[in-house]
GURO-891934 format. One record per residue: residue number from 1; y, z, x of N, C-alpha, C in turn; residue in one letter. Coordinates in steps of 0.001 Angstrom, whole numbers, plus 524288, in hexadecimal, padded with zeros to 5 digits. Example, Ala and Ser with C-alpha at 12.3 -4.5 7.8 and 13.67 -1.06 7.14 Angstrom:
<atoms>
+-----+-------+-------+-------+-------+-------+-------+-------+-------+-------+---------+
| num |    nv |    nw |    nu |   cav |   caw |   cau |    cv |    cw |    cu | residuo |
+-----+-------+-------+-------+-------+-------+-------+-------+-------+-------+---------+
|   1 | 7E9C6 | 81E78 | 83386 | 7EE6C | 81E78 | 8300C | 7F31C | 81E78 | 83390 |       A |
|   2 | 7F736 | 81BA8 | 83232 | 7FBDC | 81BE4 | 83566 | 8001E | 81EBE | 83264 |       S |
+-----+-------+-------+-------+-------+-------+-------+-------+-------+-------+---------+
</atoms>
This chain:
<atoms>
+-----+-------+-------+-------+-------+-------+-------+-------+-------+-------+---------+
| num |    nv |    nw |    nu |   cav |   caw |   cau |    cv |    cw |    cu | residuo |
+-----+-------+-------+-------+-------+-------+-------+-------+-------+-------+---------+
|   1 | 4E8D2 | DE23B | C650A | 4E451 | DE46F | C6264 | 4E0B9 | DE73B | C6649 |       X |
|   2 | 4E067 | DE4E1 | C6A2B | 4DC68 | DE6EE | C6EFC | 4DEE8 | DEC1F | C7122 |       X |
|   3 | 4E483 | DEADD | C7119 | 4E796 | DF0FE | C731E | 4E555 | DF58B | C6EEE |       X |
|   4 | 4E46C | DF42F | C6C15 | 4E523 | DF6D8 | C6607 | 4DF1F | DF992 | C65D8 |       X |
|   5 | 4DC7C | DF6E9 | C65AD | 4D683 | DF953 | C6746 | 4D51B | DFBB8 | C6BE0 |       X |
|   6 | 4D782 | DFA62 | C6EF9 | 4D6FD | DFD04 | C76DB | 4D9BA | E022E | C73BB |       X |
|   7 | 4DD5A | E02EE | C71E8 | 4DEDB | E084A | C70E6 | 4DA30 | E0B19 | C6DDD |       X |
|   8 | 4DB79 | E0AA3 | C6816 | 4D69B | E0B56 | C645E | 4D1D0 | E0E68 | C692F |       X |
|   9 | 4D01F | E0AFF | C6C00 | 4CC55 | E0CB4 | C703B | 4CDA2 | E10A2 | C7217 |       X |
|  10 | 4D261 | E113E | C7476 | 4D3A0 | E1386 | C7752 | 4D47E | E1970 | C7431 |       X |
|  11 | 4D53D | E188A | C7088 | 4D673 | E1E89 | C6E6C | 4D1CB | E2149 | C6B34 |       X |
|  12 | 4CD7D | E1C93 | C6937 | 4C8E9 | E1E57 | C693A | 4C57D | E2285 | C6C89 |       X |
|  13 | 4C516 | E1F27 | C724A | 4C294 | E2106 | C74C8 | 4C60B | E2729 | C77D4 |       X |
|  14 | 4CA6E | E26FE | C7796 | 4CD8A | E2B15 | C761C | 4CBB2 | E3102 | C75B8 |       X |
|  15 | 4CB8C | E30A9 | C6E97 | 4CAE5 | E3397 | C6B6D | 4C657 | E3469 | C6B74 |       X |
|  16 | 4C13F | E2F92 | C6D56 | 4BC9E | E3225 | C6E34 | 4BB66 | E35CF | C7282 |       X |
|  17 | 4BD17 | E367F | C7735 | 4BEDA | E37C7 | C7C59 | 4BE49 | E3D3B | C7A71 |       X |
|  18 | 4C463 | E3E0E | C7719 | 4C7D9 | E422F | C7603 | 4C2F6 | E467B | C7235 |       X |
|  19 | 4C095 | E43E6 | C6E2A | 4BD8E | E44D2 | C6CA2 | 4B698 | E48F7 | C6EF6 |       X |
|  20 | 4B608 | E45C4 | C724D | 4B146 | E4715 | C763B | 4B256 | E4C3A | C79C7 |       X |
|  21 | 4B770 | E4C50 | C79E4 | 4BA77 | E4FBE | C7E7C | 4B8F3 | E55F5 | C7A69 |       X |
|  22 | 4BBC0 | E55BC | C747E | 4BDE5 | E5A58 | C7349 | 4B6DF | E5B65 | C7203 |       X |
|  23 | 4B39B | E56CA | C6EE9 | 4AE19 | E59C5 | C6E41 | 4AC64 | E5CC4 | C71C2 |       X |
|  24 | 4AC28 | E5BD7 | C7866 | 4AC70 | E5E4D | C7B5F | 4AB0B | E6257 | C7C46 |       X |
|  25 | 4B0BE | E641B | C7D56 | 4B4FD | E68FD | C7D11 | 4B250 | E6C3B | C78C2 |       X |
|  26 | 4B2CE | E6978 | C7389 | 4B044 | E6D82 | C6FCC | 4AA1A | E6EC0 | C71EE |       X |
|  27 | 4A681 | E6C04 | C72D6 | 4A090 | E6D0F | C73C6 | 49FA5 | E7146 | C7775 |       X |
|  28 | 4A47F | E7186 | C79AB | 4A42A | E759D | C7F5C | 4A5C5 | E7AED | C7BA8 |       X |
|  29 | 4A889 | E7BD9 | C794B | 4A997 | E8207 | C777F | 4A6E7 | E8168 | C73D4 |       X |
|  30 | 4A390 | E877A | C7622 | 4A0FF | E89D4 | C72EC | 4A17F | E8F1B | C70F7 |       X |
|  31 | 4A0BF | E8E39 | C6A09 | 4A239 | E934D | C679E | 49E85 | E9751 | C6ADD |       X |
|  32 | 4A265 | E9B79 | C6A2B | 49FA6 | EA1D6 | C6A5F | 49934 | EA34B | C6698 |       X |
|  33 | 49806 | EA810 | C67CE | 4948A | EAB0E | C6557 | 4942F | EAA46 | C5E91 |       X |
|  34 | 498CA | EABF0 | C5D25 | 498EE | EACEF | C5671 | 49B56 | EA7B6 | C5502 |       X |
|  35 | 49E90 | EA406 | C57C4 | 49F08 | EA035 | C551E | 49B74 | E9A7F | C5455 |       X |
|  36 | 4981D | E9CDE | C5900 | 49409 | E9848 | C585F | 48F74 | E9B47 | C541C |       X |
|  37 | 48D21 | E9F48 | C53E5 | 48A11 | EA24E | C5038 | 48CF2 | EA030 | C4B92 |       X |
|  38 | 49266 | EA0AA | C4882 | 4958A | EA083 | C4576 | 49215 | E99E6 | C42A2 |       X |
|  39 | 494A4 | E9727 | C46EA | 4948D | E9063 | C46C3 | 48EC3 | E8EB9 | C44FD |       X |
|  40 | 48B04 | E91D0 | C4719 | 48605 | E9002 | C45C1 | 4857B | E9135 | C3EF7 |       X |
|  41 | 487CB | E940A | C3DAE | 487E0 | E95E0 | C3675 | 481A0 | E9A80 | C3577 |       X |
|  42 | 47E82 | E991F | C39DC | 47935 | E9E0D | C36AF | 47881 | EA35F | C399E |       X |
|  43 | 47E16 | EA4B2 | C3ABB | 480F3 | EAAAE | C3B2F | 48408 | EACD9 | C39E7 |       X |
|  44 | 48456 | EAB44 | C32E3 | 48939 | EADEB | C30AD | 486BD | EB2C5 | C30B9 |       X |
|  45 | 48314 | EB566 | C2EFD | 480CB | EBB81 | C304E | 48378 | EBD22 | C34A6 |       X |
|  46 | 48300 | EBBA3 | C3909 | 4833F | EBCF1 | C3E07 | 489E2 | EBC08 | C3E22 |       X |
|  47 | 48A64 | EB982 | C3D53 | 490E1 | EB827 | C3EA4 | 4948C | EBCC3 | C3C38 |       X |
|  48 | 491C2 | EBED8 | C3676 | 493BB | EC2BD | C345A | 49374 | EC802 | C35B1 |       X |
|  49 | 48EAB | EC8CA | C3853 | 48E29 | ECE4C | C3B22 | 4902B | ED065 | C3F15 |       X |
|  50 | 491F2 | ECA45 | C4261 | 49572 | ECC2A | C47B7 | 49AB2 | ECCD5 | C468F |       X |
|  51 | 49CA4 | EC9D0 | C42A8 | 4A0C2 | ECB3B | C3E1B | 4A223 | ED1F7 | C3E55 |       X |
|  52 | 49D22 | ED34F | C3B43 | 49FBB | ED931 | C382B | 49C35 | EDBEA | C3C3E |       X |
|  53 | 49AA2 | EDA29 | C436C | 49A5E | EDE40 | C45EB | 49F1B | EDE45 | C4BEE |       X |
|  54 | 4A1F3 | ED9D7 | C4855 | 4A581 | EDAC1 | C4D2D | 4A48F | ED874 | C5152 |       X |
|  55 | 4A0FA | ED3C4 | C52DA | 49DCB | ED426 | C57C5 | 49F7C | ECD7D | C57FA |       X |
|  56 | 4A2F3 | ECA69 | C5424 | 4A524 | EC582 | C5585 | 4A6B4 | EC3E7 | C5A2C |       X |
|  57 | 4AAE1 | EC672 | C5B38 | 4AF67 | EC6F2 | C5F06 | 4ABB4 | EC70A | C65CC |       X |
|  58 | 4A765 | EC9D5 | C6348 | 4A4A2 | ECAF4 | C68E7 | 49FFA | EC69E | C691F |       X |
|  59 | 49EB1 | EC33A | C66B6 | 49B60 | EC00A | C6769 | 49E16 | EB9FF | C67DA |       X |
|  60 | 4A38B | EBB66 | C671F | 4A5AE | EB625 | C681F | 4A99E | EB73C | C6D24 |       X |
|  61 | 4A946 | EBC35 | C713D | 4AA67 | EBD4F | C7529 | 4A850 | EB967 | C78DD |       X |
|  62 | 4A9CE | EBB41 | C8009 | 4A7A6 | EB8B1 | C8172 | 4A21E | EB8FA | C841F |       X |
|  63 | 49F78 | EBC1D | C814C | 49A46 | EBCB3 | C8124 | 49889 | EBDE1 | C8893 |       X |
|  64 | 49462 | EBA4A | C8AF8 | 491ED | EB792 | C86F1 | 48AAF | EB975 | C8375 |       X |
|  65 | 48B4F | EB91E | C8008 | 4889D | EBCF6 | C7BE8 | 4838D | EB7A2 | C7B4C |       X |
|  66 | 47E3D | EBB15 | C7A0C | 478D0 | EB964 | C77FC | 47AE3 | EBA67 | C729C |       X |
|  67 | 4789A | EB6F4 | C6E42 | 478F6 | EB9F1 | C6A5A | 47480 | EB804 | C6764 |       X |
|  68 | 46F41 | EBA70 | C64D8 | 46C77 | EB960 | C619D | 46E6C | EB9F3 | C5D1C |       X |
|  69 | 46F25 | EB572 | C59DC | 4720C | EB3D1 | C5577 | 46D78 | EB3EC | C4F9B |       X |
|  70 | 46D6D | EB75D | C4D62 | 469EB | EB77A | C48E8 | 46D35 | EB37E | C4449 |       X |
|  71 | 468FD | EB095 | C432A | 46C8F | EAD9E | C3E80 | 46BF1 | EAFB8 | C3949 |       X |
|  72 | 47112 | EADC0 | C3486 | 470A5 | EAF3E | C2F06 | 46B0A | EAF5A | C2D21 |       X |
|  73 | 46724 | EACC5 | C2DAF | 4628B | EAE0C | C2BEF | 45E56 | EB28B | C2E6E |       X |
|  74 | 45FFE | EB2BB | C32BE | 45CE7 | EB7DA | C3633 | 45F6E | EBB8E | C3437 |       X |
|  75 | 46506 | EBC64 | C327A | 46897 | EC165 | C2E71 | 465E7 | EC1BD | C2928 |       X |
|  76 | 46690 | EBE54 | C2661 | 4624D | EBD56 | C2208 | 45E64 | EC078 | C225B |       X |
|  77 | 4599B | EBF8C | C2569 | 45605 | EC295 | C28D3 | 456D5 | EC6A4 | C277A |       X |
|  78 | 459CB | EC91C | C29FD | 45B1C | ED003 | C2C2D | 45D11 | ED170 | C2754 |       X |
|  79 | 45FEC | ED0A5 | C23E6 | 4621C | ED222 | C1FE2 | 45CB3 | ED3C7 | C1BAF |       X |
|  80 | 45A6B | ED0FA | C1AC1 | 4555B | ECFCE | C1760 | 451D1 | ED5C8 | C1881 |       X |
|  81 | 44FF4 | ED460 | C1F44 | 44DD7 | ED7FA | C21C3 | 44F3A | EDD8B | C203F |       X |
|  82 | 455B7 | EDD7E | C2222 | 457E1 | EE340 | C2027 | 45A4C | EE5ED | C1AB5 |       X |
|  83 | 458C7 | EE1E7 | C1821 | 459E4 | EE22B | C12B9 | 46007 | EE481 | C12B0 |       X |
|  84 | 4643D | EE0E0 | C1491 | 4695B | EE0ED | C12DB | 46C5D | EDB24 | C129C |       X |
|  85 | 47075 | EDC60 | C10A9 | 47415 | ED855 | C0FFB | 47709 | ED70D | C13A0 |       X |
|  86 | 479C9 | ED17A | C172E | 47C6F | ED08C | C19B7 | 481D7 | ED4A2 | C1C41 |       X |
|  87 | 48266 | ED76D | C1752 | 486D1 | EDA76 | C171D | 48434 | EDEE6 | C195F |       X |
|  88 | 4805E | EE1CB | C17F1 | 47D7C | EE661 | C1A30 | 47DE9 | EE679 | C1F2F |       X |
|  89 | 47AC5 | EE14F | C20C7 | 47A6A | EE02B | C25BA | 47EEB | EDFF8 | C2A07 |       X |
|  90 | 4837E | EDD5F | C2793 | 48903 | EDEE1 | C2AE6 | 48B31 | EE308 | C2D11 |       X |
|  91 | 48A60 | EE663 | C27E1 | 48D31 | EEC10 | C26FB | 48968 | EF0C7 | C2BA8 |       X |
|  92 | 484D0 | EEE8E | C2B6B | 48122 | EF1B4 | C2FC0 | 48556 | EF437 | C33CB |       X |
|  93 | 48431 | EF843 | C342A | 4865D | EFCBC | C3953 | 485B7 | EF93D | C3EAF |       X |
|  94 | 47F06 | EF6E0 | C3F22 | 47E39 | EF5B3 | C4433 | 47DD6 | EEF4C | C4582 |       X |
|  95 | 482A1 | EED19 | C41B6 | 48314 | EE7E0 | C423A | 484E2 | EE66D | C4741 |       X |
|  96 | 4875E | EE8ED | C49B1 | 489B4 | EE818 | C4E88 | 48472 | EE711 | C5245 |       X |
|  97 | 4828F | EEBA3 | C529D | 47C99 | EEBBD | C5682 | 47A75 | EE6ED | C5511 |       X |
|  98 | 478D9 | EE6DF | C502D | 47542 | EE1B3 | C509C | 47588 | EDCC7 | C5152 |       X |
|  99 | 47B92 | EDA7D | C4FBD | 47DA8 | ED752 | C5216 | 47D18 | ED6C3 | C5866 |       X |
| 100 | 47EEF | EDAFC | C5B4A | 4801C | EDB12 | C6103 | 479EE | EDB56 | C6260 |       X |
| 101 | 473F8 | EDB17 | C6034 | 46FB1 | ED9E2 | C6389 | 46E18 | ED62C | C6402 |       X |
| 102 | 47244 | ED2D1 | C611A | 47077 | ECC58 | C5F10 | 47391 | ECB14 | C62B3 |       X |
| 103 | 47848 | ECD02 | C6891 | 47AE3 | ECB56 | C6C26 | 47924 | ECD43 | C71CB |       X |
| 104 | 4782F | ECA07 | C74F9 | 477CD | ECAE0 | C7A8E | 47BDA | ECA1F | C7CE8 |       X |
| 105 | 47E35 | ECE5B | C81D3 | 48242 | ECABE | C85BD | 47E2A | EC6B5 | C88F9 |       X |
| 106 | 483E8 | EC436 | C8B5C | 480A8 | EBF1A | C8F35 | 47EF3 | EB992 | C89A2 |       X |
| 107 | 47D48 | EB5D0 | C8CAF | 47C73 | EB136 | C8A35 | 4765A | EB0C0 | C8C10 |       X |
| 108 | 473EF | EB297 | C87A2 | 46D3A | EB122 | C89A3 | 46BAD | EAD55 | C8609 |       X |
| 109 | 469BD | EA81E | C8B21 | 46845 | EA344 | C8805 | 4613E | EA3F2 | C878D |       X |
| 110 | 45F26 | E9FDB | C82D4 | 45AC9 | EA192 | C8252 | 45611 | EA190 | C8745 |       X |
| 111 | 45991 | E9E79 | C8932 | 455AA | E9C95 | C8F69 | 45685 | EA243 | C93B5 |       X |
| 112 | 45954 | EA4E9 | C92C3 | 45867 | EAA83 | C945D | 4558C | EAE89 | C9326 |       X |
| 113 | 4529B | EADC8 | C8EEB | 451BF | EB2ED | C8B26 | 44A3D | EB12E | C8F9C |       X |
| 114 | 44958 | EB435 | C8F7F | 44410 | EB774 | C9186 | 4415C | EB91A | C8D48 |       X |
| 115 | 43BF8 | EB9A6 | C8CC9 | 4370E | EBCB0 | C8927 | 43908 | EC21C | C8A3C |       X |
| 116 | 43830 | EC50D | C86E1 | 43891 | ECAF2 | C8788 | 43E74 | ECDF3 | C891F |       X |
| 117 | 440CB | EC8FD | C8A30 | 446A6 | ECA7D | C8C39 | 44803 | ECFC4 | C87B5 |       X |
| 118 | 44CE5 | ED2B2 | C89FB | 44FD4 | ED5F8 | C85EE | 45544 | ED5D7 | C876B |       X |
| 119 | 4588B | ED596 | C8484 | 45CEB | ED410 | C851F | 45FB5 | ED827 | C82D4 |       X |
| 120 | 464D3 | EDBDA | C8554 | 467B0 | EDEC4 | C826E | 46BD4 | EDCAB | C80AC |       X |
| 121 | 46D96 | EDD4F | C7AC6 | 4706E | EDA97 | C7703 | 4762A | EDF88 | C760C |       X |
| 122 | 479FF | EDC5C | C75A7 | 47E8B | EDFF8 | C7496 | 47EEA | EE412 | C7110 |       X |
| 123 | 479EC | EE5A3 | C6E35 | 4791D | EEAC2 | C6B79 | 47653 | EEE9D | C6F94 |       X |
| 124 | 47720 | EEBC8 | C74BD | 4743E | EF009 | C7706 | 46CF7 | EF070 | C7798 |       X |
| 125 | 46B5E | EEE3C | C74B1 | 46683 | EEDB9 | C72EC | 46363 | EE8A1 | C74BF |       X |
| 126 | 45EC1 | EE821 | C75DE | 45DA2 | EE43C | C7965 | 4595D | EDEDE | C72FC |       X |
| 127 | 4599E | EDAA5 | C74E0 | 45672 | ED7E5 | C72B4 | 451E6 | ED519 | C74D3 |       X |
| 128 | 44AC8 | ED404 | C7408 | 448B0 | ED279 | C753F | 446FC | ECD74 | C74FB |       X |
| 129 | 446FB | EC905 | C7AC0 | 44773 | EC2F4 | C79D2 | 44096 | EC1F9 | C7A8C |       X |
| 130 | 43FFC | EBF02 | C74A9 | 4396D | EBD33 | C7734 | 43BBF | EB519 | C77B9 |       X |
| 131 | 4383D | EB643 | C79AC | 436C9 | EAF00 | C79B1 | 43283 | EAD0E | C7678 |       X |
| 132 | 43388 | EA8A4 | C7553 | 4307D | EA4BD | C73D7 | 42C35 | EA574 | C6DA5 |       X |
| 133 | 42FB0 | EA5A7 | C69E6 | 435A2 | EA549 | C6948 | 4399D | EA9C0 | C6C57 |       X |
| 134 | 43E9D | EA742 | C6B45 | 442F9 | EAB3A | C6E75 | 444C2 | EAF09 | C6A6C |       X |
| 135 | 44347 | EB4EE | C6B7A | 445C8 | EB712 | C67C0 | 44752 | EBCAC | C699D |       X |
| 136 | 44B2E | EC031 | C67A4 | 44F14 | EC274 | C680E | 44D6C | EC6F6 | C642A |       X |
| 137 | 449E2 | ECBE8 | C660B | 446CD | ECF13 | C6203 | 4449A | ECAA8 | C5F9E |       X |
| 138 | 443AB | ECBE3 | C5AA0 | 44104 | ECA65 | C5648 | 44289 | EC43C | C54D4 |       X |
| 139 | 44863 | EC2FE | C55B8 | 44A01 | EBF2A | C53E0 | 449B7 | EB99F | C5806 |       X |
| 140 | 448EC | EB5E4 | C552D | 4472F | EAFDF | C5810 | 44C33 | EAD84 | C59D4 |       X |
| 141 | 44C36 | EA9C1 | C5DB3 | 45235 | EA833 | C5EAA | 4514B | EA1ED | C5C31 |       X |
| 142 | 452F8 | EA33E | C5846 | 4526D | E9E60 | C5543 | 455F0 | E98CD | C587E |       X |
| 143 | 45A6A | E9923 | C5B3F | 45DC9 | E964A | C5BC7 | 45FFB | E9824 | C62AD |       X |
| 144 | 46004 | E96B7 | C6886 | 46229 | E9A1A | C6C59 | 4650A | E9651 | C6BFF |       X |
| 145 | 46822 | E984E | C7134 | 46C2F | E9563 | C753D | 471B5 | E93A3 | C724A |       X |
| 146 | 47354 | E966D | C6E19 | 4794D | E94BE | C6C74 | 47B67 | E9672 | C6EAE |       X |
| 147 | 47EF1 | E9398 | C7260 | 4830A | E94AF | C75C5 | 4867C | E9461 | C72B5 |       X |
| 148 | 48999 | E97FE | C73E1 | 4902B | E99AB | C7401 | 4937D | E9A7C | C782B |       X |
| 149 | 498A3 | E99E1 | C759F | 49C83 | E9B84 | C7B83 | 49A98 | EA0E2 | C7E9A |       X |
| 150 | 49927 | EA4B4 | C7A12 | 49A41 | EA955 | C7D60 | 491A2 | EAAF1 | C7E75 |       X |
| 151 | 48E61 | EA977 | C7D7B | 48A07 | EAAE9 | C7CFA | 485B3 | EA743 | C7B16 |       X |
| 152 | 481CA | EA7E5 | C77F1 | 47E81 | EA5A4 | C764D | 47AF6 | EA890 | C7144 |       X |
| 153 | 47B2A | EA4B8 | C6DF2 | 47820 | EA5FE | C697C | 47253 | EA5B0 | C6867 |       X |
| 154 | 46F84 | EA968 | C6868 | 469CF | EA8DD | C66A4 | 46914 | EA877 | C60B0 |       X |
| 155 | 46761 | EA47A | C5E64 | 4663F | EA5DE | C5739 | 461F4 | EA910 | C56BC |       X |
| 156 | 460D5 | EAE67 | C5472 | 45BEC | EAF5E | C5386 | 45AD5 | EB07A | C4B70 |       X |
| 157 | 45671 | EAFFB | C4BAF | 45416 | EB05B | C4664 | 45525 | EB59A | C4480 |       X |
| 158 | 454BD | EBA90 | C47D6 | 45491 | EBFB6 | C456E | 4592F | EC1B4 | C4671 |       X |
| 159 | 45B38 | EC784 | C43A1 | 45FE3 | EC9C8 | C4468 | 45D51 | ECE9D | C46D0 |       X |
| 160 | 45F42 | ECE4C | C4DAD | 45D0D | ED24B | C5023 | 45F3D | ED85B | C4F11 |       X |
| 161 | 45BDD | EDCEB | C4E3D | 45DA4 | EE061 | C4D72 | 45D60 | EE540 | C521F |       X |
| 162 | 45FB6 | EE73F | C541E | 45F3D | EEC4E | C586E | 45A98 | EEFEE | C564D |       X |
+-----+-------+-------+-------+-------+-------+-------+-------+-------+-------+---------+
</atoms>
């Protein structure tokens, strides 16, 4: 009986071992750009625009990319504002641009950003950082520092426009 439980033990503590090992392993990889945006769920707007501008493939590169992340309700926002429909908004000529001012190269964490800073964004076009609150033009950074494999995510409230 004692053999019988010394095992039992033995394969317990085992499988707990085995267990601890793979959580690990998993805690260490970390999703990309669009699949962590994806995972959070309040960027289906956003998830859809890099969609139909083509610009997936390049934000789940290996960066590594800033990205001020406007959420479904900051789209909401802009839609209202510009008096169109989700679909309007896709189909836009200059979806590409506006997407790409909401991306920086490099990985800028919030503990970098400076008052008055300006930052040029992959549209070419630069954005203005105030402090305190932290914000990005017009829009607030509701949420910093989501790391990803390839960059880092800023959440902001507004959908920045060029």
């Amino acid at each position: 009986m004692k053999k019988v439980i010394g095992f039992f033990l033995v394969f317990m503590l085992t499988l707990s071992f085995s267990n601890v090992t793979s959580a690990s392993e998993n805690a260490g990889a970390k999703k990309d750009i669009v699949d962590t945006a994806v995972e959070a769920g309040d960027f289906k707007i956003l998830a859809a625009a890099l969609e139909k501008a083509g610009l997936v493939e390049t934000l789940k590169g290996a960066g590594p990319y800033t990205v001020f992340a406007p959420t479904d309700q900051a789209f909401e926002k802009l839609l209202k504002e510009l008096n169109v429909t989700p679909e309007e908004l896709l189909n836009r000529e200059d979806l590409k641009t506006i997407l790409l001012y909401h991306v920086v190269p490099g990985k800028v964490m919030s503990t970098d950003l400076k008052n008055g800073m300006k930052v040029k964004t992959l549209a070419g076009k630069e954005v203005l950082i105030s402090l305190n609150p932290v914000k990005v033009n017009n829009a607030t950074v509701v949420k910093p520092d989501i790391q990803a494999s390839n960059g880092v995510i800023h959440v902001i409230d507004t959908v920045l426009l060029p």
